[in-house]
C-alpha positions as CSV (number, residue, x, y, z in Angstrom):
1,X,0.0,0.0,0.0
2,X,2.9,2.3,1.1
3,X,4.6,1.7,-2.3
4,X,1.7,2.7,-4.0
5,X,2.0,6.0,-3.0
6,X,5.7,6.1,-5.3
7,X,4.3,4.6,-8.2
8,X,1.0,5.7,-8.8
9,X,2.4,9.1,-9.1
10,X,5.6,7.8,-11.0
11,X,3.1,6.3,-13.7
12,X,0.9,9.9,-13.9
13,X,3.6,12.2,-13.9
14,X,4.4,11.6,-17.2
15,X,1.1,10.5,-18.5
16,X,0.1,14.2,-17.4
17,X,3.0,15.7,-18.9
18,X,2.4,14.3,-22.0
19,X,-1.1,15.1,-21.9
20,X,-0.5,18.9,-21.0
21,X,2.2,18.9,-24.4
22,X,-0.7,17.5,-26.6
23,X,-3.3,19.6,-25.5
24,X,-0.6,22.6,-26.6
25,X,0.3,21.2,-29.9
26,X,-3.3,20.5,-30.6
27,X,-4.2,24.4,-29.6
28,X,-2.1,25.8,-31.9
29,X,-2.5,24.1,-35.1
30,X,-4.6,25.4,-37.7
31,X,-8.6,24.0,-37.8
32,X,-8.7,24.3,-41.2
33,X,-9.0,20.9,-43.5
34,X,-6.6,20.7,-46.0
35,X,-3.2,22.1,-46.4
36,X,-3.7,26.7,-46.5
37,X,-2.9,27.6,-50.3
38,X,-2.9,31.5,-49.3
39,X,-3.6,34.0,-46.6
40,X,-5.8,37.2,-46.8
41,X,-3.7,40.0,-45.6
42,X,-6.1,42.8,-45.6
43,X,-9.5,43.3,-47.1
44,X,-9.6,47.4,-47.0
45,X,-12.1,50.0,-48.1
46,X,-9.1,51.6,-50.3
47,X,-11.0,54.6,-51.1
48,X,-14.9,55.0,-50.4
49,X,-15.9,53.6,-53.9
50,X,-13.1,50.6,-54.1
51,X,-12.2,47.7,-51.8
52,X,-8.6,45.9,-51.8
53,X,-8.1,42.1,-51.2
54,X,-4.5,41.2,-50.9
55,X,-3.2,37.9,-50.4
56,X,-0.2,36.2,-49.4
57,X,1.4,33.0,-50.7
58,X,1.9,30.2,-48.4
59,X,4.2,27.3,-48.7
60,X,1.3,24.9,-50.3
61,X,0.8,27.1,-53.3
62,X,1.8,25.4,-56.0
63,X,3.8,27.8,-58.9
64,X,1.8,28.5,-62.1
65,X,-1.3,27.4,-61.0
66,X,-4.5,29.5,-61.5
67,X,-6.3,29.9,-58.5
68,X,-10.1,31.4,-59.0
69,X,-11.3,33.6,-56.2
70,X,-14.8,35.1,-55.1
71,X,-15.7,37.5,-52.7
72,X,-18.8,36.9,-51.2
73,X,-21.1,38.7,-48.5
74,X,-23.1,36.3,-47.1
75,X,-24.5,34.1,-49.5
76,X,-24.3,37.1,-52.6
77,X,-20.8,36.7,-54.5
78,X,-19.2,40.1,-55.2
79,X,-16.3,39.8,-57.0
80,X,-14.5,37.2,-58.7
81,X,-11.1,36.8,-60.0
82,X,-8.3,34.5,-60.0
83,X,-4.2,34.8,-58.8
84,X,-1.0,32.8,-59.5
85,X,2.6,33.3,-58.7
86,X,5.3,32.3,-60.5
87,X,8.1,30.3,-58.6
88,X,10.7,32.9,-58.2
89,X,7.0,35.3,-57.1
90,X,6.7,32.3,-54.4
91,X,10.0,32.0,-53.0
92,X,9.3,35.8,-52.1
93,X,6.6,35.4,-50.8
94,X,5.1,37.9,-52.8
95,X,1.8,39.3,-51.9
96,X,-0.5,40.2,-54.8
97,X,-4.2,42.0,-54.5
98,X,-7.2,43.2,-57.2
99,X,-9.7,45.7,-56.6
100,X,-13.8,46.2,-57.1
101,X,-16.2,48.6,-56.5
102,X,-18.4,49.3,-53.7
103,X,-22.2,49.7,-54.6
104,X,-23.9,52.7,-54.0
105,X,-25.3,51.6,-50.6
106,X,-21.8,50.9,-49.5
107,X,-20.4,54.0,-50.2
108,X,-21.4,55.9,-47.0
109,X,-21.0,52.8,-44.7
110,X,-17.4,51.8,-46.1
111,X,-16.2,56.1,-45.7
112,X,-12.7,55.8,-44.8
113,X,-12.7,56.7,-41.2
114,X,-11.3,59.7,-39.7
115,X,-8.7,59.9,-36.5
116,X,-6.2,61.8,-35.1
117,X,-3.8,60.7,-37.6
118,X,-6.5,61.6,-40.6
119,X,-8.4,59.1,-42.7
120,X,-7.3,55.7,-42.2
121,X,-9.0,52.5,-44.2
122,X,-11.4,50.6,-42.8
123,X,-10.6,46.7,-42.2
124,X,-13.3,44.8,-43.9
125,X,-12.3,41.4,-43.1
126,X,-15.2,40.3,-41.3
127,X,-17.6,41.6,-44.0
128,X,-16.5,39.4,-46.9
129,X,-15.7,36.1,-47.1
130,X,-13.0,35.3,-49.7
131,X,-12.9,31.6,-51.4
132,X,-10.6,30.1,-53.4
133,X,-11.7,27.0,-55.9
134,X,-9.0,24.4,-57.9
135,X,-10.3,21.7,-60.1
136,X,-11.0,19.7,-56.9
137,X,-11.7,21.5,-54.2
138,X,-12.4,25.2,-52.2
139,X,-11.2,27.1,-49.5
140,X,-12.0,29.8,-47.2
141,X,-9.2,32.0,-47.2
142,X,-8.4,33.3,-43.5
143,X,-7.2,37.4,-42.1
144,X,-3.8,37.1,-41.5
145,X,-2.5,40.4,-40.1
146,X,0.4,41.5,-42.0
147,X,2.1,41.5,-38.7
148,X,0.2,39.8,-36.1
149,X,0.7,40.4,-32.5
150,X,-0.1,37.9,-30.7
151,X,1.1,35.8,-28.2
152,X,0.8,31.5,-27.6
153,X,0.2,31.7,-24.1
154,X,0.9,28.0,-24.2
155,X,4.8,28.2,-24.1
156,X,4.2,30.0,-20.5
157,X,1.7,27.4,-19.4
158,X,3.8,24.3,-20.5
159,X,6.6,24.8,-18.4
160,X,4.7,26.2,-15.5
161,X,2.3,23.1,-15.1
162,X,5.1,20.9,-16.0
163,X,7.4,22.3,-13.1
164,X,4.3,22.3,-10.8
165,X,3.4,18.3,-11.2
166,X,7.5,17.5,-11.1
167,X,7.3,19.6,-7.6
168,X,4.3,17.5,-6.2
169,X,6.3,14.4,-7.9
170,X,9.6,15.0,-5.5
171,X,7.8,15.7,-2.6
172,X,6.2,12.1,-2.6
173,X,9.5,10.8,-4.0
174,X,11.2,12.7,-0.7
175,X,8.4,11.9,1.7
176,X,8.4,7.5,0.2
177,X,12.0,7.6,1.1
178,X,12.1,9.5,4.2
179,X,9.3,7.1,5.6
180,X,11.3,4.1,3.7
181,X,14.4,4.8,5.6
182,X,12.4,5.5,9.0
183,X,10.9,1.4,8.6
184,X,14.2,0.0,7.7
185,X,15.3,-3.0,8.6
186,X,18.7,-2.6,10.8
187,X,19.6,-6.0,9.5
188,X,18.8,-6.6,6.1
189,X,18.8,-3.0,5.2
190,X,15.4,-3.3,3.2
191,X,13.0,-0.4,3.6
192,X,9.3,-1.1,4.7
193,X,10.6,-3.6,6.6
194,X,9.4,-2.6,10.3
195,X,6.3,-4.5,12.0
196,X,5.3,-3.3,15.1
197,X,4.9,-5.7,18.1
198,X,3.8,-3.5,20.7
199,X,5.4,-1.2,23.3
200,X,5.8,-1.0,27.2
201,X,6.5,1.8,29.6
202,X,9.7,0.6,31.1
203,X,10.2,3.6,34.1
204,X,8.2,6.4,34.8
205,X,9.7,9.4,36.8
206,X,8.3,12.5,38.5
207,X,9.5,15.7,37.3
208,X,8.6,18.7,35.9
209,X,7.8,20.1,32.9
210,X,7.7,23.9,31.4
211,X,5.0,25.7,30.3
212,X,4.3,28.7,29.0
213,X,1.7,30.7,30.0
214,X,-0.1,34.1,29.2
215,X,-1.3,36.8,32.0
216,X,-3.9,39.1,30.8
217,X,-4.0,42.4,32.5
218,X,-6.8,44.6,32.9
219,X,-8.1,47.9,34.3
220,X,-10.7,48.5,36.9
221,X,-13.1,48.5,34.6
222,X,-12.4,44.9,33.1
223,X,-11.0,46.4,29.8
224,X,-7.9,44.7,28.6
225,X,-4.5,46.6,28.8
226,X,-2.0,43.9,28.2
227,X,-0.6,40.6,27.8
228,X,2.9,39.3,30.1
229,X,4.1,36.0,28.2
230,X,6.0,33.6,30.8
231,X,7.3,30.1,32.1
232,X,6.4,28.0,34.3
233,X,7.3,24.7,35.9
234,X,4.3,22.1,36.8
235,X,4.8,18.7,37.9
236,X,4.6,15.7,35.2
237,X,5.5,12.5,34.9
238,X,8.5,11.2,32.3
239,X,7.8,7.9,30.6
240,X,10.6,5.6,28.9
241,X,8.9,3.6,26.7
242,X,10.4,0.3,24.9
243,X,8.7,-0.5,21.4
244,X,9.6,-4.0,19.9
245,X,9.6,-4.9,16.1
246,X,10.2,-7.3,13.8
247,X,11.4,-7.3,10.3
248,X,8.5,-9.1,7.7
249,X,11.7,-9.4,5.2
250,X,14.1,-11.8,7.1
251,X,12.5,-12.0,10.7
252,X,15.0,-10.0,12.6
253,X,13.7,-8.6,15.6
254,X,14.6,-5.2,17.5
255,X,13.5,-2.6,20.3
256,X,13.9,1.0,20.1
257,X,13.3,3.6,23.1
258,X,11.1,6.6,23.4
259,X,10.2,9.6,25.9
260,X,7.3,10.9,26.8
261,X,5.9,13.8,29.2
262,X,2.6,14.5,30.7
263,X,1.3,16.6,33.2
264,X,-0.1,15.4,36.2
């Protein structure tokens, strides 16, 4: 039962380890089926009567191959046109865009906007959907900021819970063999070893014993005005107590003294 105690945790410290490492791999891969052909960089209201798509290359785009595009909002397509990139355009990563008009209901609602800085575009990425199509298949092509920001929180989480269970893992480990050593047997040396028998009181003693003890002071009306810490001696009685064990490994047998003190 004892031993338990080493490997049940021995056998989950790595289990959940390996579990935690999954769970971050899995997090930051890409949801998307099939390999990405291209990412949407922007998707801005250029001017108040024109909208940009741009679109990057990714390592899956294959070099002189004619990708068709649509533009959709909602369910109503757009635009349409296609983009290809020539190896040496690939190896660059060269972005490439194409332009079409707002209608004449857009044209108020995609008005550059207007900051401190002046008119800035408006990002329009979550008002058209953009789609690429092969001979076999489609894809919905994801905003990718140019420069994206953020941060994978996972590569602070990984180390922290892995340091956390491999903490909780030595302290059993320390604890099993502290306890292991403490039940050894003096003969064979193997841990776990000690059986109790039962224990005697050998001598008992009068004495004394200090204590410490706590005077509260107070004024003529009852209030408390202070505290006077102290020791005192009161009589006890001092056991010696013989324990007797055995060893369940090779039979050896053994007694081992303790004291104990108690007041009368």
């Amino acid at each position: 039962m004892r031993k338990a105690k080493l490997i049940i945790p021995t056998l989950l410290f790595p289990i959940l380890l390996l579990l935690v490492v999954m769970a971050a791999v899995y997090s930051s891969e890409p949801k998307s089926m099939g390999p990405i052909i291209m990412t949407q960089i922007a998707c801005l209201a250029e001017s108040s009567d024109k909208i940009t798509v741009v679109l990057e290359p990714t390592s899956e785009a294959i070099a002189d191959e004619i990708y068709n595009l649509e533009v959709k909002k909602g369910d109503i397509i757009r635009a349409t046109s296609s983009v290809s990139w020539t190896q040496k355009e690939l190896q660059a990563r060269q972005a490439k865009g194409f332009r079409f008009p707002t209608t004449p209901a857009e044209f108020q609602f995609y008005a550059m906007d207007r900051n401190q800085m002046g008119y800035v575009w408006k990002n329009l990425s979550k008002e058209f959907t953009v789609v690429t199509y092969t001979e076999t298949s489609s894809q919905i092509i994801e905003y990718v900021p140019a420069a994206p920001s953020s941060f994978n929180w996972w590569f602070v989480w990984i180390p922290l819970v892995g340091i956390v269970l491999f903490v909780v893992y030595l302290r059993i480990l320390v604890s099993y063999r502290k306890e292991g050593i403490a039940t050894r047997c003096p003969k064979c040396n193997k841990w776990w070893a000690r059986v109790d028998d039962g224990s005697k009181v050998i001598e008992e003693k009068g004495g004394y014993v200090t204590v410490p003890v706590t005077d509260i002071h107070r004024d003529s009306k009852g209030q408390v005005t202070g505290t006077t810490e102290r020791n005192i001696q009161r009589h006890a009685i001092h056991s010696t107590i013989k324990h007797s064990y055995h060893c369940k490994f090779c039979g050896h047998k053994w007694t081992g003294i303790s004291y104990h003190s108690a007041e009368r």
